[in-house]
Phi, psi and omega in degrees: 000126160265171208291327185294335164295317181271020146292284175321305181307321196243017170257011176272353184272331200275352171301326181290329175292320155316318190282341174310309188265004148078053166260078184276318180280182195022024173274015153280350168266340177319299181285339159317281191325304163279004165305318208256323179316303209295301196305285208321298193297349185253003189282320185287349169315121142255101171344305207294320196283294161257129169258064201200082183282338196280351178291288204335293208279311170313293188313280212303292201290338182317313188305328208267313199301265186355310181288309207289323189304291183289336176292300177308330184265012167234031130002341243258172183305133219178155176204161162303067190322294134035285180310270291261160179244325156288135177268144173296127157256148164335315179285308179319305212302310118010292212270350184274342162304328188300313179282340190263313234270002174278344202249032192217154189295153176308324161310280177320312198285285211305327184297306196267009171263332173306308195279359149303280204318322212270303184348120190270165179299142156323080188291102185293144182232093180249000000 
């Protein structure tokens, strides 16, 4: 089969699976990606192993979708200290430790919450 027939059989499958998954941001590359996915799996097909290509090409690519989901979500979010323009006040700090200390192992949370605590304070000099 060439590829362009097998364009036609499967891109109302791989819009669905985008749309399964609520994927609006990036989803014309989202969909390159399973375009190239779709091409790799079918040069990598072995009869021998399996006959059932069209099981084959769902699963594979669904699995191949999941991995790109999770590749995106272990990210993170990062800025530029360098950039930032707000200055931190004394009172904030608590609740900004409170938002970082979720994305972090329970180990990592006791280490920055002992070494917050231990830190000595700022002597305001008016």
């Amino acid at each position: 089969m060439n590829f362009d027939a097998l364009y036609l059989k499967y891109e109302k499958f791989l819009h669905y699976l985008l749309k399964r998954y609520y994927i609006s941001y990036n989803y014309d590359e989202i969909f390159q990606m399973l375009l190239i996915r779709l091409w790799e799996l079918q040069v990598h097909f072995d009869m021998s192993r399996s006959s059932d290509f069209h099981r084959y090409i769902r699963t594979k690519l669904h699995y191949y979708l999941l991995d790109l989901i999770r590749k995106e979500m272990r990210i993170p979010l990062t800025c530029d200290i360098d950039n930032l323009t707000t200055t931190v006040q004394s009172a904030h700090i608590p609740l900004q430790l409170s938002l970082i200390t979720h994305q972090l192992s329970s180990k990592q949370a006791k280490w920055l919450t002992f070494t917050s605590a231990v830190l000595p304070k700022k002597k305001s000099t008016k």
